[in-house]
C-alpha positions as CSV (number, residue, x, y, z in Angstrom):
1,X,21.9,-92.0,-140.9
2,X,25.8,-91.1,-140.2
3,X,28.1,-91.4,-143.4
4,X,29.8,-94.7,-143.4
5,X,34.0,-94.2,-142.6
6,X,36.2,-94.5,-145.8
7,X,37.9,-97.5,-144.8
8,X,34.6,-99.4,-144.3
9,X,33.5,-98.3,-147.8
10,X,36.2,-99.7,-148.9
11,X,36.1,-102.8,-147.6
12,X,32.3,-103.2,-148.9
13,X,33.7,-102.3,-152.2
14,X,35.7,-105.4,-152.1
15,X,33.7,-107.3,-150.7
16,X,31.6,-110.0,-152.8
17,X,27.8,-108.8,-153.3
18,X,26.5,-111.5,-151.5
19,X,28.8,-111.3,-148.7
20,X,27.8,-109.8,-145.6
21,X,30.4,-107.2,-143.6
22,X,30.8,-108.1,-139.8
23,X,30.9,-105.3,-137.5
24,X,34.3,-106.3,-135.5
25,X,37.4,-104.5,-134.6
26,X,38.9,-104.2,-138.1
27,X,36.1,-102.9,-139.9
28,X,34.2,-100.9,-137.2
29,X,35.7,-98.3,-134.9
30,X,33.8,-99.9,-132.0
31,X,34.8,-97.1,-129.6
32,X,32.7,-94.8,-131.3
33,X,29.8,-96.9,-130.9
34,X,26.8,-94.6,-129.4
35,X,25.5,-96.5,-126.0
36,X,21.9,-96.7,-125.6
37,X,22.1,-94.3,-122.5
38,X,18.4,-95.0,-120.5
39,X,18.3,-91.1,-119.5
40,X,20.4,-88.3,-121.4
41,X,24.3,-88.1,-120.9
42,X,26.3,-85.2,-121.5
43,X,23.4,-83.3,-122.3
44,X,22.8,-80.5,-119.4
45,X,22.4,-77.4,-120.6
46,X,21.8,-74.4,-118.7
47,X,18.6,-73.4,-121.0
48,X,16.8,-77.2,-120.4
49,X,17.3,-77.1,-116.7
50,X,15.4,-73.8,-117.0
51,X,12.7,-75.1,-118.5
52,X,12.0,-78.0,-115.9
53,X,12.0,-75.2,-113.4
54,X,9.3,-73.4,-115.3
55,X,6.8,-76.3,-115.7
56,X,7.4,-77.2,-112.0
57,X,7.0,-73.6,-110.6
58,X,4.0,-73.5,-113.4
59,X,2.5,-76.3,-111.6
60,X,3.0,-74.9,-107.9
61,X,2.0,-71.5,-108.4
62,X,-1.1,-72.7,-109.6
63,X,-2.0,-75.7,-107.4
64,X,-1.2,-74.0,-104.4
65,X,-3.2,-70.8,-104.1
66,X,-2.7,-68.4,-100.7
67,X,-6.4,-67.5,-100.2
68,X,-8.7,-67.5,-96.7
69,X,-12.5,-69.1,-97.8
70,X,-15.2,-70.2,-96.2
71,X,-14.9,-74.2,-96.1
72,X,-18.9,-74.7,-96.3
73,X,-19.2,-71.4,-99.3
74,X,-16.1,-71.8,-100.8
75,X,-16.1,-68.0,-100.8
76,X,-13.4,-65.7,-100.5
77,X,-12.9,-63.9,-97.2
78,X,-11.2,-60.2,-97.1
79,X,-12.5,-58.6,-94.0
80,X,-10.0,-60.3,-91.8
81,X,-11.8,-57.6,-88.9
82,X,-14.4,-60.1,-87.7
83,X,-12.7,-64.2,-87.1
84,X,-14.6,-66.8,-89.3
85,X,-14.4,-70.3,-87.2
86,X,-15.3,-71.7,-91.0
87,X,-11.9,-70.0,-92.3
88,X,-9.5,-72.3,-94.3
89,X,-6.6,-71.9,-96.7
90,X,-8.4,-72.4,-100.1
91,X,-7.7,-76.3,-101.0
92,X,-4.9,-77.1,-103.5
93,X,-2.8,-80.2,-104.1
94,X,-0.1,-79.2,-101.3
95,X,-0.3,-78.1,-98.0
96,X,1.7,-74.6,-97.4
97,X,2.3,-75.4,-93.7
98,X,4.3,-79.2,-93.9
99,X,8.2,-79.7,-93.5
100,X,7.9,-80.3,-97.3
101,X,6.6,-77.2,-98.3
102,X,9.8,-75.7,-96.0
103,X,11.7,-77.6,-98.4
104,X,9.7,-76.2,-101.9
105,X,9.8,-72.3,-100.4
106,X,14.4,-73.0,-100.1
107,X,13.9,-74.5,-103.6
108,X,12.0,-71.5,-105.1
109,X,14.9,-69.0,-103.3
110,X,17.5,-71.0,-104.5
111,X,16.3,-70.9,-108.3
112,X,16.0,-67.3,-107.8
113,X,19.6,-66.8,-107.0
114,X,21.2,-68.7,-109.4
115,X,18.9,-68.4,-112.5
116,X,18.0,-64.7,-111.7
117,X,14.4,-64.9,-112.4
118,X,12.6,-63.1,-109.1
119,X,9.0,-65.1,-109.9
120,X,10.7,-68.4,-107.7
121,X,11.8,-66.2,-104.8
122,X,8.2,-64.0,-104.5
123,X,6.1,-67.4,-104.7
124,X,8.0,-68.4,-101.3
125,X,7.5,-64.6,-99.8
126,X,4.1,-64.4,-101.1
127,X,3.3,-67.5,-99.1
128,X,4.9,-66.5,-96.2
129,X,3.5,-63.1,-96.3
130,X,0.1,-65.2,-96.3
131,X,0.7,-67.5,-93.3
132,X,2.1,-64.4,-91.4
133,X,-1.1,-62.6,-91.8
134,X,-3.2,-65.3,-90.6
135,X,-1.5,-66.6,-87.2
136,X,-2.5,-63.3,-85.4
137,X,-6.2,-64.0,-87.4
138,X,-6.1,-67.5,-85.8
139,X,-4.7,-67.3,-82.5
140,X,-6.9,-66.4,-80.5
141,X,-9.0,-68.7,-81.5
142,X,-6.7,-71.7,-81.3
143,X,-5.6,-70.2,-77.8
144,X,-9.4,-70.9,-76.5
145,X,-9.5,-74.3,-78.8
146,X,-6.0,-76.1,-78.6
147,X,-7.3,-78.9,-80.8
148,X,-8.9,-77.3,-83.3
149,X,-7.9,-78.1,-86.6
150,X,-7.0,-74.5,-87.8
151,X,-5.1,-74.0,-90.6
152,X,-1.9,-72.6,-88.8
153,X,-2.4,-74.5,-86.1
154,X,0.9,-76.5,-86.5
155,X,3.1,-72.9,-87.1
156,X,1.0,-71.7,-83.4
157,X,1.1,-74.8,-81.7
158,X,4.0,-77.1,-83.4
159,X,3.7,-80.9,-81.8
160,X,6.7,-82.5,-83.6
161,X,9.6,-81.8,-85.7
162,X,8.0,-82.4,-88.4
163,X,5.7,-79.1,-87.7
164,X,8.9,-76.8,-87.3
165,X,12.2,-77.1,-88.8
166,X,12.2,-77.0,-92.2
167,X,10.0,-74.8,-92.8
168,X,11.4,-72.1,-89.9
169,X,14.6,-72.7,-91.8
170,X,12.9,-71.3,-94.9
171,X,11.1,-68.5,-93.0
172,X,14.9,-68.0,-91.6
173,X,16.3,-67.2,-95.1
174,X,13.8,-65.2,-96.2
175,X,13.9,-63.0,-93.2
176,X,17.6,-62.4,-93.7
177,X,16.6,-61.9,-97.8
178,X,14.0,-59.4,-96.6
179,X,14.7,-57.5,-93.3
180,X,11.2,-55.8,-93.3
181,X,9.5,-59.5,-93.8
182,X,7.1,-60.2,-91.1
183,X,8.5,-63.5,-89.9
184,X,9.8,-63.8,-87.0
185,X,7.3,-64.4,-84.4
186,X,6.9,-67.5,-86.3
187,X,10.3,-67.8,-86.5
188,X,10.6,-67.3,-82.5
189,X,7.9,-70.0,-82.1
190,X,9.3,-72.7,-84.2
191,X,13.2,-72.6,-82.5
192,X,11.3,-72.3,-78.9
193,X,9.6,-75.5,-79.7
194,X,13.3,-77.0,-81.2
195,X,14.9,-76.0,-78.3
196,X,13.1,-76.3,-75.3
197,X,9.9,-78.5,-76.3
198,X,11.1,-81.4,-78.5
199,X,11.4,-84.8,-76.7
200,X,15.3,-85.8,-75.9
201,X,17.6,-88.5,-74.8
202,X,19.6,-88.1,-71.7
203,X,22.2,-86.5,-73.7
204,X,20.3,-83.6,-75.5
205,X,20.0,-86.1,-79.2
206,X,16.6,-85.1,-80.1
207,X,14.2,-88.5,-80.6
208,X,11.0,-89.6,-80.5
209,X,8.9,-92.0,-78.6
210,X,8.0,-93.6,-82.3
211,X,7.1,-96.4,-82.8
212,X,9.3,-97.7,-79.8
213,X,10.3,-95.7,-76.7
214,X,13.8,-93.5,-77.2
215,X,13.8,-93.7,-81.3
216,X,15.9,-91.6,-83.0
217,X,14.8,-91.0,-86.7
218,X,17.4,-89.7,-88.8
219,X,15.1,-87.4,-91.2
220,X,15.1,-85.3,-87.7
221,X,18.6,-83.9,-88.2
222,X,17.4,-82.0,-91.5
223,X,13.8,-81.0,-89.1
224,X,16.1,-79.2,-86.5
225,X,19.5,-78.4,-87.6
226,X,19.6,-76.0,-90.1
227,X,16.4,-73.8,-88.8
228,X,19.3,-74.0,-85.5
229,X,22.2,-72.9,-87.6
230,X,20.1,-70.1,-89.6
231,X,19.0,-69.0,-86.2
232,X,22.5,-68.6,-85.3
233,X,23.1,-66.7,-88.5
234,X,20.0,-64.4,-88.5
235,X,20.8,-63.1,-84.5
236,X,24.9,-64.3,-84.1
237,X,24.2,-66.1,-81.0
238,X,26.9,-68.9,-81.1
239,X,24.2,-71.2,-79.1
240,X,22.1,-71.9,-82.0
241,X,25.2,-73.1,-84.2
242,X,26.4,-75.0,-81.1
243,X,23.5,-77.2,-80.6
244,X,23.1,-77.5,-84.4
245,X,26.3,-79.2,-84.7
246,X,25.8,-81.2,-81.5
247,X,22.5,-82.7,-83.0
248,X,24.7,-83.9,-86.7
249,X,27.6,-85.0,-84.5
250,X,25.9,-86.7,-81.7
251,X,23.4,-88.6,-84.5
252,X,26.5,-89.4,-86.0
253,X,28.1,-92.3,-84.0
254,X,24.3,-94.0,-83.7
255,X,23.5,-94.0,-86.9
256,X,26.6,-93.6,-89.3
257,X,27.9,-96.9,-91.0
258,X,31.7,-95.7,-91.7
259,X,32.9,-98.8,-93.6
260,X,29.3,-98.3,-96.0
261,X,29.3,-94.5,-95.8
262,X,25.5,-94.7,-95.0
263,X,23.7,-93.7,-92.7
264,X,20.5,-96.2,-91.0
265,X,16.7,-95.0,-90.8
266,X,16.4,-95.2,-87.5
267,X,18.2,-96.0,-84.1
268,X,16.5,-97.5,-80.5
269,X,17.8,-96.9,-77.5
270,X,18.4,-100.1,-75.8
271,X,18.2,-102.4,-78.7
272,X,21.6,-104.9,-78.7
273,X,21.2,-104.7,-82.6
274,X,19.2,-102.5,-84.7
275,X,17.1,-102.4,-87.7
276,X,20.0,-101.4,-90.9
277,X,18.1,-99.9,-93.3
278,X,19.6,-97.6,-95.5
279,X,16.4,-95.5,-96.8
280,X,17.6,-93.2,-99.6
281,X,15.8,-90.2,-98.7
282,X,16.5,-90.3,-95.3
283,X,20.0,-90.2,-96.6
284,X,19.0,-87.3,-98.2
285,X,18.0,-85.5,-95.2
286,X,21.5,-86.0,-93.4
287,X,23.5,-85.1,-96.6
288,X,21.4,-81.8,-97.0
289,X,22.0,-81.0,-93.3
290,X,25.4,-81.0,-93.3
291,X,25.3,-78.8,-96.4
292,X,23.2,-76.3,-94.8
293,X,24.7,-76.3,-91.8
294,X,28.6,-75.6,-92.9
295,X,26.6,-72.8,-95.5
296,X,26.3,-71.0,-92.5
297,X,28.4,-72.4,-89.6
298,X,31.3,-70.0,-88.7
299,X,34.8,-70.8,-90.2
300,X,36.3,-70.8,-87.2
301,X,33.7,-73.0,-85.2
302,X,35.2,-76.3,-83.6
303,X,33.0,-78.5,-84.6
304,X,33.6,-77.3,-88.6
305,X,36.2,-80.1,-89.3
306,X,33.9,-82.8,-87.9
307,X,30.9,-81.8,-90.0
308,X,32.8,-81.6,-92.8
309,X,34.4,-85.1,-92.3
310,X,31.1,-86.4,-92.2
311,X,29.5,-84.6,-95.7
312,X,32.8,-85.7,-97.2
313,X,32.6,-89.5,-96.0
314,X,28.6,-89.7,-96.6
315,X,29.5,-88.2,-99.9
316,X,31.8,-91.7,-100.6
317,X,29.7,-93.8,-99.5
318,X,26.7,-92.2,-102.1
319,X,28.8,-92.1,-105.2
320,X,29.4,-96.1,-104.8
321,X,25.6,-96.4,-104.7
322,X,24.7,-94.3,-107.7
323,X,22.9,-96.7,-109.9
324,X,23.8,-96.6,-114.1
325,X,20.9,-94.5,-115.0
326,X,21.7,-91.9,-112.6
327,X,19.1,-92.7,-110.0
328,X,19.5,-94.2,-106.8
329,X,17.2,-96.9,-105.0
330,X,15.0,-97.1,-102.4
331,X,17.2,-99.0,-100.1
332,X,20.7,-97.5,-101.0
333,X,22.5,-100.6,-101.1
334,X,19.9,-103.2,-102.7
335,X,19.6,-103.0,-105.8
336,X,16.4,-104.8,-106.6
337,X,14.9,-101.8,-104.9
338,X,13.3,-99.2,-107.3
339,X,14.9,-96.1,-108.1
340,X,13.7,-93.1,-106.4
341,X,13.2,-89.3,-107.5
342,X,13.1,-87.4,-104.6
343,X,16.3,-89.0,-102.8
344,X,18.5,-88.5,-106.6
345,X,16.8,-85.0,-106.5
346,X,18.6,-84.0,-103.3
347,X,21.7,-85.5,-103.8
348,X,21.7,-84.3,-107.1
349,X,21.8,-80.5,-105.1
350,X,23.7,-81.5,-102.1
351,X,26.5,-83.2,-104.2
352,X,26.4,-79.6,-106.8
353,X,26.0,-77.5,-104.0
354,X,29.6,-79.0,-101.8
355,X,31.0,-79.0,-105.6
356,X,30.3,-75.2,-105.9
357,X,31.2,-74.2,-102.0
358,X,34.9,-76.4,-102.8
359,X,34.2,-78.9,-100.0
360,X,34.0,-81.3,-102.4
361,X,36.3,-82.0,-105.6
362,X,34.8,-80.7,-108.6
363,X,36.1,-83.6,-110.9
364,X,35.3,-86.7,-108.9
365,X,31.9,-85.4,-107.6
366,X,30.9,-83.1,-110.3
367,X,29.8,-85.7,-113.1
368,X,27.8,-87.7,-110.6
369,X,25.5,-84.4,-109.8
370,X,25.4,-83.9,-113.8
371,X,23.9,-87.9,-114.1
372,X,21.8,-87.2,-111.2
373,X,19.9,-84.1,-112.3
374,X,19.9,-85.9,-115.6
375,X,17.6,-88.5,-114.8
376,X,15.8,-86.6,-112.2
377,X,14.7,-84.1,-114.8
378,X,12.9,-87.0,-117.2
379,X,10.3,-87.5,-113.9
380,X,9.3,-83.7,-114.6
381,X,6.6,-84.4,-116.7
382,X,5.1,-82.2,-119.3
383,X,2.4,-80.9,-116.5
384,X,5.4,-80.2,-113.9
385,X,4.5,-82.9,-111.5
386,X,7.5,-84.7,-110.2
387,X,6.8,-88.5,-110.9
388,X,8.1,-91.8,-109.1
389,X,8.5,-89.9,-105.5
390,X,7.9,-92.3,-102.4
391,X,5.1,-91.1,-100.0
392,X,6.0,-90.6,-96.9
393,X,7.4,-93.4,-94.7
394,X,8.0,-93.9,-91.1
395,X,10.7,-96.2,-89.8
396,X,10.1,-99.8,-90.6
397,X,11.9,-103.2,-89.4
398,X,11.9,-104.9,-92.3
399,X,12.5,-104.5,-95.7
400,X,9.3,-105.2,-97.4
401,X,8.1,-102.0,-95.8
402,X,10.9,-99.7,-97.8
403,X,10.4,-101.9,-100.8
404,X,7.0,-101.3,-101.3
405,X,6.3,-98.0,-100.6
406,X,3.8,-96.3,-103.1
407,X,5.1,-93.5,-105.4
408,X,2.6,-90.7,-106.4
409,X,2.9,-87.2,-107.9
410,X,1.4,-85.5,-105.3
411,X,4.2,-86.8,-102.8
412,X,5.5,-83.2,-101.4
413,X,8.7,-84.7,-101.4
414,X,9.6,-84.3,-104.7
415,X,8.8,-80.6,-105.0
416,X,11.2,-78.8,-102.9
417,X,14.0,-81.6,-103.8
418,X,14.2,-80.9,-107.8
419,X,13.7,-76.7,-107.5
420,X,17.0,-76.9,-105.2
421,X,18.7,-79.3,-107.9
422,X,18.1,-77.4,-110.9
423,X,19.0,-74.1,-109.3
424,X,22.3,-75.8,-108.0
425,X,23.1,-77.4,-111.4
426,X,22.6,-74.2,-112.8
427,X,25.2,-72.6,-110.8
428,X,28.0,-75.5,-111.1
429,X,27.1,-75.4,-115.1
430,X,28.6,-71.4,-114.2
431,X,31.4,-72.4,-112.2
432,X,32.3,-75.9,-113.5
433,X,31.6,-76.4,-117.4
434,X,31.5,-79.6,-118.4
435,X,33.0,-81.4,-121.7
436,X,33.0,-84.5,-123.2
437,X,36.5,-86.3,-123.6
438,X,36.5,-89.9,-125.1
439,X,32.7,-90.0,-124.6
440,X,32.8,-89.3,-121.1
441,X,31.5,-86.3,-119.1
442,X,34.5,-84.6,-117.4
443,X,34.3,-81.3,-115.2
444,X,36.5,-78.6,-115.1
C-alpha cells in the first residue's frame, strides 16, 4: 500500500474512532487517483516491445518450416535433380505463398531495421531463398498441368490479387536489401500479372467480378500498389509509381467517406447506393498503402500532395474511432462491434510509421500509436500467437456478416500486422520519447 498524505493523517487523527473518513475533494487528492486502465498506459518500453517480437518470431520460425517432402512419406527431399509430382512445402500453421505471409516477411524486415537484430530479416530471405529454388523445380510441371495444385503454383500462375501483390512487394524490398537475391523472375511475374492481367474497369481501377459484376474491394489497393511503387523504386521507371498512385487516387472518390474520414468495404458499379460498411481492416489496407507508397514515391511526383491529403484525412477520421482501450472495432464506427487485433495492429504501425517520416504530427498522432501497440501487444500470448484476429472476410451487405466474423490464432492476418507495429514503435520510442505530464502520455 502507498503511505497515506500528511494532511489525511491528520484529519484521521481528529477524527472520532468510530467515525468513518469520506474520500472527497477536501480529504483526498482525487486527481491522483490511479484509473483502472483495461490495457497498460504509459508503459511502452523499448525492451517489452522486444520481447513480444521474440515470442512471435519464436512462434513463426518454428511453425513455418521451408522444407520440400514427400506428401504420402513425409520425407525430406534434397535431390531437387529428378521432379517429385508428390513434392510439397513441409505442412506448418501458415502458408509461405498468401498475401499475408507478404505482409509477415515486410514485418520481419522492418523489425530488423529498427531493433538491429538480423534473425527477423534472414527468416523472410530464408523463405524467399526457398520459394526461389522451387519455381524453376515446379514449372515445368505446372506448365504441362495448369491446375495442379503445386505448391508455387500461385507465385507461377497468380489468378488474383490476392496471389501477387503483397507478397511481390516483400520480394521487392528484399531484392533492393540484397542485390544478389534471386528474386526477380518472381518479381517480373507478379507485376506482369498486376499490370496487364488483373480484371479492370473502363478507367484502368482494378476490380473484381466478386460477388457482383464490376466490384471494387478496397483491400485491393494494399494487393497492387505498393509491389507498383517498389517496382518503380527497384528499376526507376516512373510508370510503375504512376499507375500506383492512379489505383489510391482513383479508389479514392468511390470509396472515401470525407465527412467520416473512412473508407467503405467495397464499391459496385452501377449500384444507385452502396453497401457503407466501414470494416476496420480493410481500413487498414488503405492506410498502409498510402504509407508505403509516399515511402517510396518521388518528392517531386504530382500526385505526392494528393496521396498525402488522403493518409492525413484517413488518419482524422481513425483517431475519432479509436476505442478507450486502445483497440478499434470491427465496424469502425459501431461500437457494439468487437475490438479487433489485426486492424489496431496496423494502424498502430501506419500511424508510428507517418509519425516518424513527419507526415504526420508527432504530438497529436503519437500517443494514439503508443495506446494502440499497447493493447495490441496483451493479444501476444505467452506462445506468440496473435489472439482475437478476424479470419478472412469477403465483402458483405449487411452488417451481421462483419459482426460475426470468427476470430482465431491461426488467422495470418495478425502476423505480419504486429511485427511491423513493434518494429515501428520501436523506432518512434528513438525519435519521439514519451513522458507522462498530469497522468497523460505526451510525445515529444
Amino acid at each position: 500500500m502507498r503511505p497515506l498524505a500528511p494532511a489525511l493523517l491528520l484529519l484521521l487523527a481528529a477524527a472520532p474512532a468510530h467515525a468513518q473518513v469520506k474520500t472527497n475533494d477536501t480529504t483526498t487528492p482525487l486527481h491522483l487517483l490511479r484509473p483502472d486502465y483495461p490495457v497498460p498506459y504509459g508503459q511502452t518500453k523499448a525492451e517489452d516491445v522486444k520481447q513480444v517480437l521474440d515470442r512471435v518470431y519464436g512462434y513463426l520460425n518454428a511453425a513455418t518450416p521451408a522444407e520440400l517432402v514427400d506428401k504420402k512419406t513425409n520425407a525430406a527431399i534434397t535431390d531437387r535433380r529428378k521432379f517429385n509430382p508428390d513434392a510439397i512445402i513441409k505442412p506448418g500453421d501458415f502458408r509461405l505463398t498468401s498475401y499475408e505471409w507478404g505482409v509477415t516477411y515486410a514485418g520481419m524486415l522492418r523489425a530488423s531495421e529498427t531493433t538491429g537484430d538480423p534473425k527477423y530479416a534472414a527468416y523472410t530471405s530464408s523463405r524467399l531463398k526457398f520459394l526461389g529454388e522451387l519455381v524453376p523445380y515446379f514449372r515445368d510441371y505446372q506448365t504441362a498441368h495448369p491446375e495442379a495444385a503445386t505448391p508455387v503454383r500461385s507465385v507461377l500462375q497468380p489468378h488474383a490479387l490476392d496471389d501477387a501483390g503483397a507478397i511481390c512487394a516483400a520480394m521487392i524490398k528484399t531484392q533492393r536489401l540484397d542485390p544478389k537475391a534471386n528474386l526477380r523472375p518472381m518479381i517480373d511475374n507478379f507485376i506482369g500479372y498486376i499490370m496487364t492481367k488483373e480484371f479492370r474497369l473502363a478507367d484502368g481501377t482494378l476490380a473484381r467480378n466478386r460477388p457482383l459484376p464490376n466490384t471494387l474491394w478496397l483491400d485491393d489497393l494494399f494487393m497492387s500498389a505498393p509491389a507498383l511503387a517498389q517496382m518503380g523504386k527497384l528499376t526507376g521507371e516512373r510508370r510503375y509509381y504512376d499507375e500506383a498512385v492512379k489505383q489510391v487516387t482513383q479508389f479514392a472518390p468511390r470509396m472515401f467517406d470525407k465527412q467520416k474520414g473512412l473508407y467503405m468495404h467495397g464499391w459496385v458499379q452501377g449500384m444507385a447506393e452502396h453497401p457503407e460498411f466501414h470494416w476496420a481492416r480493410a481500413n487498414g489496407w488503405a492506410i498502409l498503402t498510402k504509407v508505403e507508397l509516399l515511402d517510396v514515391l518521388p518528392a517531386d511526383h504530382p500526385g505526392r500532395p494528393a496521396v498525402l491529403e488522403l493518409l492525413r484525412a484517413h488518419a482524422r477520421g481513425l483517431a475519432a474511432q479509436q476505442s478507450g482501450t486502445g483497440f478499434w472495432h470491427q465496424l469502425l464506427d459501431r461500437n457494439d462491434s468487437y475490438l479487433e487485433t489485426s486492424a489496431t495492429a496496423i494502424y498502430a504501425y501506419a500511424i508510428a510509421h507517418a509519425v516518424n517520416q513527419g507526415w504526420l504530427d508527432a504530438q497529436a498522432y503519437g500517443p494514439m500509436a503508443l495506446l494502440a501497440w499497447n493493447a495490441v501487444s496483451t493479444k501476444v500470448n505467452p506462445q506468440g500467437q496473435v489472439e482475437d484476429t478476424c479470419v478472412g472476410t469477403g465483402m458483405g451487405f449487411d452488417p451481421a456478416f462483419y459482426y460475426y466474423r470468427p476470430v482465431n490464432v491461426y488467422a495470418a492476418h495478425g502476423y505480419g500486422p504486429v511485427l511491423l507495429a513493434g518494429a515501428e514503435i520501436t523506432q518512434l520510442l528513438k525519435q519521439h520519447p514519451y513522458g507522462i505530464n498530469d497522468s497523460s502520455v505526451q510525445v515529444k
